[in-house]
C-alpha positions as CSV (number, residue, x, y, z in Angstrom):
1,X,7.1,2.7,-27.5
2,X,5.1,-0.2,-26.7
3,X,4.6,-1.9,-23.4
4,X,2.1,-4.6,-22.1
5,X,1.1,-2.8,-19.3
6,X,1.6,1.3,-18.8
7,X,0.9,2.7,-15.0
8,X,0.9,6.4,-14.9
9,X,1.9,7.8,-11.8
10,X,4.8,6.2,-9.2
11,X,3.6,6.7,-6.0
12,X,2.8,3.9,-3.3
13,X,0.0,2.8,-5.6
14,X,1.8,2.5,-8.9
15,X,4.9,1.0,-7.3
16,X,3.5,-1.2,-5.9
17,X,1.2,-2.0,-8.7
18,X,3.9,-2.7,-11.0
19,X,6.1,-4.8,-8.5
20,X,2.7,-6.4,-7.7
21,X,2.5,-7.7,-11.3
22,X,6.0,-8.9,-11.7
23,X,5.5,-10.9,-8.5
24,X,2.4,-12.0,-9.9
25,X,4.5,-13.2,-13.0
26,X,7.6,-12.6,-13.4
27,X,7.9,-12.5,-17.5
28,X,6.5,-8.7,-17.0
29,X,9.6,-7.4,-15.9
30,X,10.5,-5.4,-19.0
31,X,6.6,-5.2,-20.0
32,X,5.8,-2.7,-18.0
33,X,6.1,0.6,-16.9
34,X,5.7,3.1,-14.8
35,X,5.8,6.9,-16.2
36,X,6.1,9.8,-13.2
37,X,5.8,13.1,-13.8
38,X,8.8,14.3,-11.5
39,X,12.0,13.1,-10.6
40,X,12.9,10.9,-7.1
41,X,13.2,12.6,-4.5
42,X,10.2,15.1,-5.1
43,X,7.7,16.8,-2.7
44,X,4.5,15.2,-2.0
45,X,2.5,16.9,0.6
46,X,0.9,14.4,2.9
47,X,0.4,13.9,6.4
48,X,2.3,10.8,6.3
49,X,0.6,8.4,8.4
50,X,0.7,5.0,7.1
51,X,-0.9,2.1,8.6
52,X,0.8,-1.3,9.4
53,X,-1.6,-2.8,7.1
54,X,0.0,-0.9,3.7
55,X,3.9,-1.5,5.6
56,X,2.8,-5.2,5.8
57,X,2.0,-5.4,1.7
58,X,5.4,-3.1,1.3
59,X,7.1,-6.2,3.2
60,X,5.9,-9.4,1.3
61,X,6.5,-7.4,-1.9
62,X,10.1,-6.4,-1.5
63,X,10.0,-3.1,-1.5
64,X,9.7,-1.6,2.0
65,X,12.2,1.3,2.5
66,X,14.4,2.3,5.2
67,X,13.4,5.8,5.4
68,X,13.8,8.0,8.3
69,X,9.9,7.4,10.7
70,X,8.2,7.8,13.3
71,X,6.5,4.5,15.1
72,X,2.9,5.2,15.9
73,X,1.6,3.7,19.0
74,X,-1.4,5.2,19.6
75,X,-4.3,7.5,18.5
76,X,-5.9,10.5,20.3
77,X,-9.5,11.7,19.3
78,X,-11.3,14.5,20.8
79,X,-14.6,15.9,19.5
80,X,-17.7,18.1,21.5
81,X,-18.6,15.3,23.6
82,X,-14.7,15.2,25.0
83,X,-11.7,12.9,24.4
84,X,-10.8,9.6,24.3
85,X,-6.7,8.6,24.1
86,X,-5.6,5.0,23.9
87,X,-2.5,3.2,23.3
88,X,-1.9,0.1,21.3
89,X,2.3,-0.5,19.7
90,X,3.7,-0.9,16.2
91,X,0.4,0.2,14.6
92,X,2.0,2.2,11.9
93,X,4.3,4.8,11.3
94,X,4.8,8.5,10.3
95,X,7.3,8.8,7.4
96,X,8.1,11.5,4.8
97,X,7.0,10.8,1.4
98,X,10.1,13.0,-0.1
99,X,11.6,10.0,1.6
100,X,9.1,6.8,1.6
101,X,8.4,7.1,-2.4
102,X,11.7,7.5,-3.4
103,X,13.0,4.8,-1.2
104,X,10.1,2.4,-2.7
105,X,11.1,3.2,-6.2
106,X,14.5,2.3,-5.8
107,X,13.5,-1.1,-4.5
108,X,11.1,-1.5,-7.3
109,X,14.2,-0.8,-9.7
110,X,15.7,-3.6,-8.1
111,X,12.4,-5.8,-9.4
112,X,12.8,-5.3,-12.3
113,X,10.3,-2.3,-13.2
114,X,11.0,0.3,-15.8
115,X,10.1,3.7,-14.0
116,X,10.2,6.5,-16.7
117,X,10.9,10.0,-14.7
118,X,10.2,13.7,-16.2
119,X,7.2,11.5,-17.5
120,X,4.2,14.0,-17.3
121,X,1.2,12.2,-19.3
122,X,-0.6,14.9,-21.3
123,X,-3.1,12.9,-22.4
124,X,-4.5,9.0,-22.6
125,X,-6.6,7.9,-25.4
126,X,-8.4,4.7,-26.3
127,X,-7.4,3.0,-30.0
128,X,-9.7,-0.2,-30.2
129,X,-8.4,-2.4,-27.6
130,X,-5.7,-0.5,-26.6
131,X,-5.0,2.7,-25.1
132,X,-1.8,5.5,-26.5
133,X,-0.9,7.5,-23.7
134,X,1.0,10.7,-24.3
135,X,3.6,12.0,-22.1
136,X,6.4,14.6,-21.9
137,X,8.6,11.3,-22.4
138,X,6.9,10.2,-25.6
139,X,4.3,8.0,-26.4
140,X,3.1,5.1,-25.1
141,X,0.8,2.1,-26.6
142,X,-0.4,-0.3,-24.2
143,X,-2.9,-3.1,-23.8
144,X,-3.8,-1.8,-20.3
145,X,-3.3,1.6,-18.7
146,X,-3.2,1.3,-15.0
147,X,-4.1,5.0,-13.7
148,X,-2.3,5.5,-10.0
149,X,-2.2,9.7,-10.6
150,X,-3.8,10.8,-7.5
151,X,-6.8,13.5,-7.4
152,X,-5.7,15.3,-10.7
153,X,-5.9,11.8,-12.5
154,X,-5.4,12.4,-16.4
155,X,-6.5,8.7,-16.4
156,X,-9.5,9.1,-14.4
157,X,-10.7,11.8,-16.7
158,X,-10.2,9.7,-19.7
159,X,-12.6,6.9,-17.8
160,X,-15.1,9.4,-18.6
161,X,-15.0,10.5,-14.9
162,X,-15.4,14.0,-12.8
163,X,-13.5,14.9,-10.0
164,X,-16.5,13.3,-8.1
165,X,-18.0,14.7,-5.0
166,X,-16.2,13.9,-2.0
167,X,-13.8,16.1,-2.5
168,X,-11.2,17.6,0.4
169,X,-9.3,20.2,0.8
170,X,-5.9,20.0,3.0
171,X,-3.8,22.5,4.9
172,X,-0.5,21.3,6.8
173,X,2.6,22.5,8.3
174,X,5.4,21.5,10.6
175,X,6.6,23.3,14.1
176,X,8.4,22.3,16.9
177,X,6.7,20.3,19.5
178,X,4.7,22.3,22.0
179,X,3.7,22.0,25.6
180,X,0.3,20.9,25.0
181,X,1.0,17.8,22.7
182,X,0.0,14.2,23.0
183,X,2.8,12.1,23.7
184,X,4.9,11.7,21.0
185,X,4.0,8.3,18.9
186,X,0.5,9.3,19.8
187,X,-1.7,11.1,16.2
188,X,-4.1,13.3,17.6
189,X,-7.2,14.3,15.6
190,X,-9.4,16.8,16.8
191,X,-12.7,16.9,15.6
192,X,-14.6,19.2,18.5
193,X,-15.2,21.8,15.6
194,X,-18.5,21.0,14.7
195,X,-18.8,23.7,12.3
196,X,-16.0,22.5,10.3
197,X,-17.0,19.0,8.4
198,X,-13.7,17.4,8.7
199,X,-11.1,17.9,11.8
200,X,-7.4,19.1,12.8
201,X,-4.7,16.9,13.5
202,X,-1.2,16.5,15.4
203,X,1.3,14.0,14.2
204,X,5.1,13.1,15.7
205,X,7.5,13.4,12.4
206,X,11.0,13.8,12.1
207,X,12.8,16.6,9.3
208,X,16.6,16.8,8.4
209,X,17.0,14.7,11.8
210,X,14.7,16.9,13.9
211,X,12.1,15.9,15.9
212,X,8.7,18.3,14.7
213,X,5.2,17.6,14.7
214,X,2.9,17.4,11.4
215,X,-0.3,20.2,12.0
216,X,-2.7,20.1,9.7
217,X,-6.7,20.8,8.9
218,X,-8.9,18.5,6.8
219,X,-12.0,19.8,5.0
220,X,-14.6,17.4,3.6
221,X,-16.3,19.8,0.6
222,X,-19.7,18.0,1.2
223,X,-21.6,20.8,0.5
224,X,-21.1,24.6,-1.2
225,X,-20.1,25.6,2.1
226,X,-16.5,27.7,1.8
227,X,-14.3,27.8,5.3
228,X,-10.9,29.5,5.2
229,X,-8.6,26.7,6.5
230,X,-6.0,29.5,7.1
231,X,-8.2,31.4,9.3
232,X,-9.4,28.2,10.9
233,X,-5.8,26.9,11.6
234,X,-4.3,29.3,12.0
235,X,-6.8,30.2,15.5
236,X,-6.0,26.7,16.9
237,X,-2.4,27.5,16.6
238,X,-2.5,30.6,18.0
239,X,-3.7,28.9,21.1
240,X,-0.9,26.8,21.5
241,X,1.3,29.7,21.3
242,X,2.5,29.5,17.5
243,X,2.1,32.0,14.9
244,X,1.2,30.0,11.3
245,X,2.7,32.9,9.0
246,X,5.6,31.9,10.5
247,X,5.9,27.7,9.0
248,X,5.9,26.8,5.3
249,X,2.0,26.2,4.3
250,X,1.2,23.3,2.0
251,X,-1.9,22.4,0.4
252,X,-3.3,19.9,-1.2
253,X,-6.5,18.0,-2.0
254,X,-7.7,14.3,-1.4
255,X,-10.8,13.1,-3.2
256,X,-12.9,10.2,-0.9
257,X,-14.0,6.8,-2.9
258,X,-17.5,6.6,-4.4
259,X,-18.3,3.1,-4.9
260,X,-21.3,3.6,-7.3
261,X,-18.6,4.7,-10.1
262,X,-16.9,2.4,-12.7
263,X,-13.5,2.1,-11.9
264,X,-12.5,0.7,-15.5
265,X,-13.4,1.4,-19.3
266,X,-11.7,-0.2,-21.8
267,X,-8.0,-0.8,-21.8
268,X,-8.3,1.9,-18.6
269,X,-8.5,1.2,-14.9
270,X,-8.3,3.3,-11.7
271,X,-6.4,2.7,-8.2
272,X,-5.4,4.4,-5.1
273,X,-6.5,8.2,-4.9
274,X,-7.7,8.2,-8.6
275,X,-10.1,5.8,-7.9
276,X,-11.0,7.4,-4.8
277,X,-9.8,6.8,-0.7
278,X,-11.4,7.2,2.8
279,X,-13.4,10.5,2.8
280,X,-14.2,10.5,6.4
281,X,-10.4,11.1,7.6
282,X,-8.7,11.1,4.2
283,X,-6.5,7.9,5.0
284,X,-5.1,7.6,2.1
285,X,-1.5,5.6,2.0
286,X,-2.6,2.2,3.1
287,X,-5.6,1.9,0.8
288,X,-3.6,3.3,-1.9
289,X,-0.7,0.5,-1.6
290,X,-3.6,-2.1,-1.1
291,X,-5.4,-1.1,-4.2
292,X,-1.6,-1.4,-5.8
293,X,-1.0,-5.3,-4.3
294,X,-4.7,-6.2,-5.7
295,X,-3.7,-4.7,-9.5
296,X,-0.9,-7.2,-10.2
297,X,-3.0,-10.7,-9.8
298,X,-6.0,-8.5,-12.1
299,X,-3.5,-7.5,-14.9
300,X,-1.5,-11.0,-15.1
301,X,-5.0,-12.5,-15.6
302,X,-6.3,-10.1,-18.2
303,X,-3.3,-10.3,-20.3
304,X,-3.5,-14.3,-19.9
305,X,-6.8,-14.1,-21.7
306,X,-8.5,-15.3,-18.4
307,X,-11.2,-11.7,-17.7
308,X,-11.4,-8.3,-19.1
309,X,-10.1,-4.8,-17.6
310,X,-14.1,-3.8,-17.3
311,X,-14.3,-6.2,-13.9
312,X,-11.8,-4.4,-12.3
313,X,-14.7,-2.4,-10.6
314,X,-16.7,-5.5,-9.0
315,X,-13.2,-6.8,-8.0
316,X,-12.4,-3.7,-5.8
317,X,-16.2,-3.9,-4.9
318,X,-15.6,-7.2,-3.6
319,X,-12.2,-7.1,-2.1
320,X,-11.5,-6.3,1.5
321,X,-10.6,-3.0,1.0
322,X,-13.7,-2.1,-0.9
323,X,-15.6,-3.4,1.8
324,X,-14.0,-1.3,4.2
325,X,-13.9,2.0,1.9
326,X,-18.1,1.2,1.2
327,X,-18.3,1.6,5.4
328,X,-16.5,4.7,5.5
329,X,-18.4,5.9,2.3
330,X,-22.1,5.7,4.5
331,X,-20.1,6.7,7.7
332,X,-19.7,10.5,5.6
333,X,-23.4,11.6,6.5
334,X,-23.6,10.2,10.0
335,X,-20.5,11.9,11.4
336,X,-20.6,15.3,9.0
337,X,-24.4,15.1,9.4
338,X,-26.9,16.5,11.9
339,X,-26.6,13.5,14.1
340,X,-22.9,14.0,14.7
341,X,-23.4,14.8,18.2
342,X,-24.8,11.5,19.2
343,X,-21.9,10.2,17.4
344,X,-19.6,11.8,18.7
345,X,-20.8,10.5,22.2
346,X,-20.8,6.8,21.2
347,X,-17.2,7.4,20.0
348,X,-16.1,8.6,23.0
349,X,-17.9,6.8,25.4
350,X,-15.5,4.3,26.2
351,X,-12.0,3.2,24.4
352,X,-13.3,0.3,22.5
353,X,-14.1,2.4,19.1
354,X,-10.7,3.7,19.3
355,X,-9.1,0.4,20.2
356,X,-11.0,-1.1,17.1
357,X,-9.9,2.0,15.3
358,X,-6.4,1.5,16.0
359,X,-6.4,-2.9,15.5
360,X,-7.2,-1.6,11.7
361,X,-5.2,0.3,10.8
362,X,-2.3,-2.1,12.0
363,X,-4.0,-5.5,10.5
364,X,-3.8,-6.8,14.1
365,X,-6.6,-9.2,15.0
366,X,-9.9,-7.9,16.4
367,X,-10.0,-8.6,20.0
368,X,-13.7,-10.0,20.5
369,X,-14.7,-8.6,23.5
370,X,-14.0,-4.9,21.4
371,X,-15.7,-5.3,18.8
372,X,-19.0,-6.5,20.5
373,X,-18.7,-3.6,22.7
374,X,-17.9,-1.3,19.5
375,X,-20.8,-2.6,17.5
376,X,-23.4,-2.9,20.0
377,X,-23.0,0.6,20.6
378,X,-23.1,0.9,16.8
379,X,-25.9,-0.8,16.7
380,X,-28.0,1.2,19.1
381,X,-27.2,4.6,17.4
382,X,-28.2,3.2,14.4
383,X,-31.6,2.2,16.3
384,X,-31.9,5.5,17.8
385,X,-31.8,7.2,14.0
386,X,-34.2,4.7,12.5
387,X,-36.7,5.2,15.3
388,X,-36.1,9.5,15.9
């Protein structure tokens, strides 16, 4: 089976890289497609928190589902130099993706993309200038293979990638609400563990109809250090009165971006978690429907003739989002490293950095007066380390 342009993997990144190309031009309906492994709805374990930034892209392409969510209007962060809680509306929301991805692919349907299900790609190999990928669905050639296949990417590994270094591991479940929650539209991380390089977290969600909250543990694998997330969990819960045998536990990994890789080889590119997403929290939704939005333009041009698949990686490099994911990519070793403390206290020290925090991951414009405040006192922790 031929195709122009083959993406393996429909989640928010391969949906919305295929929609993404048909808007770019719309002679690829029919050219492409998109081969998942399981069948709408499936499970994806996920937090679910997705920025107003990724809903915003979802929106001008058409494909942003009525789902079931929860509105998030407000973050909560406390580490070992206390807590800071601040409220700014319509930043985001919680969704399920049971619920989100399916929605999006039936919208995508409706755009004309081909989405092969029961699709599960076995392996992707490179013939000249094209690429045969093979899949429990049959065999694919393409001129270029977009790989969207999350952590375990078949694609990624045929880049001649590993499954790089910042690497996470994830524990979540859901409970009722407790007496000790944030208010509800508030997502509360908690990083006062300072032995755990990552943190905990508390987000409003809604199952079957039913108003729960989304627990979960985060663990940054920066190091050979090994924590039990059970154990670890599992003690946090026990102080708000719940027993975590008790919940369904689901685990999964994340793997954080690495901008020194190549992104591309060949016919063969990366995007969304394959390529890599924000290793300091493990954001991953947003970036992953960004990278999705930017693939469209990319492809139309290299099947025009007009570049090559190979400078996929300086155009992530030089996009906004690679910008933002190079920050969070130095960011690692200053808050998992031995100066976390001092960050900690310039995080907390007043409500700007969580203010700013909050502006970005809603695209709302920066409010001036913030981010001075934010990156002055940036600045000076910066001048403290250079100077200790």
């Amino acid at each position: 089976m031929k195709r122009d342009v083959v993406v393996v993997g429909g989640g928010p990144a391969g949906l919305a890289a295929a929609v993404s190309m048909i808007d770019a031009d719309a002679s690829l309906a029919g050219r492409v497609v998109v081969l998942e492994k399981a069948r709408y709805p499936r499970e994806k374990y996920c937090a679910g928190a997705v920025g107003a930034r990724g809903e915003k892209i979802l929106e001008r392409l058409g494909i942003f589902p009525d789902v079931p969510r929860v509105p998030i209007d407000g973050m909560s962060l406390r580490t070992g130099a206390g807590e800071r809680a601040v409220r700014v509306a319509g930043i985001g929301h919680v969704v399920r993706r049971i619920e989100f991805d399916a929605g999006i692919a039936t919208l995508a349907k409706a755009r004309g993309v081909d989405i092969a299900c029961d699709a599960k790609v076995e392996r992707v190999e490179r013939d000249g200038d094209r690429a045969i990928v093979e899949s429990s669905a049959g065999s694919f050639e393409a001129r270029v293979v977009v790989g969207c296949d999350g952590v375990g990417s078949v694609v990624r590994k045929a880049v001649g990638l590993g499954v790089g270094k910042l690497r996470a591991q994830v524990l979540e479940l859901d409970t009722e609400p407790v007496a000790s929650d944030r208010p509800r539209a508030i997502i509360h991380f908690d990083a006062s563990d300072r032995a755990l390089p990552g943190y905990t977290w508390d987000f409003p969600t809604t199952v079957g109809g039913s108003d729960l909250v989304c627990r979960g543990i985060y663990h940054l694998k920066i190091g050979d250090e090994e924590i039990d997330l059970t154990s670890k969990l599992g003690e946090r819960m026990r102080a708000m009165g719940l027993d975590i045998t008790k919940y369904k536990n689901k685990r999964f990994a994340e793997r954080g971006i690495e901008m020194a890789e190549t992104l591309a080889k060949g016919p063969l590119m990366l995007a969304g978690e394959a390529a890599g997403i924000d290793p300091v929290t493990g954001e991953g939704i947003a970036q992953a429907i960004e990278y999705g939005s930017m693939v469209g333009p990319f492809v139309s041009r290299v099947l025009a003739g007009e570049t090559r698949v190979e400078r996929w990686t300086e155009v992530v490099r030089r996009s906004r989002l690679g910008r933002d994911l190079r920050i969070r990519e130095r960011l690692v070793r200053e808050f998992y490293g031995r100066r976390r403390p001092d960050l900690e206290r310039v995080l907390v020290a007043d409500d700007n950095f969580l203010l700013a925090g909050c502006r970005h991951f809603g695209a709302l414009p920066m409010k001036p007066l913030v981010v001075a405040v934010a990156l002055g006192r940036l600045g000076a922790y910066f001048a403290r380390g250079a100077f200790a």
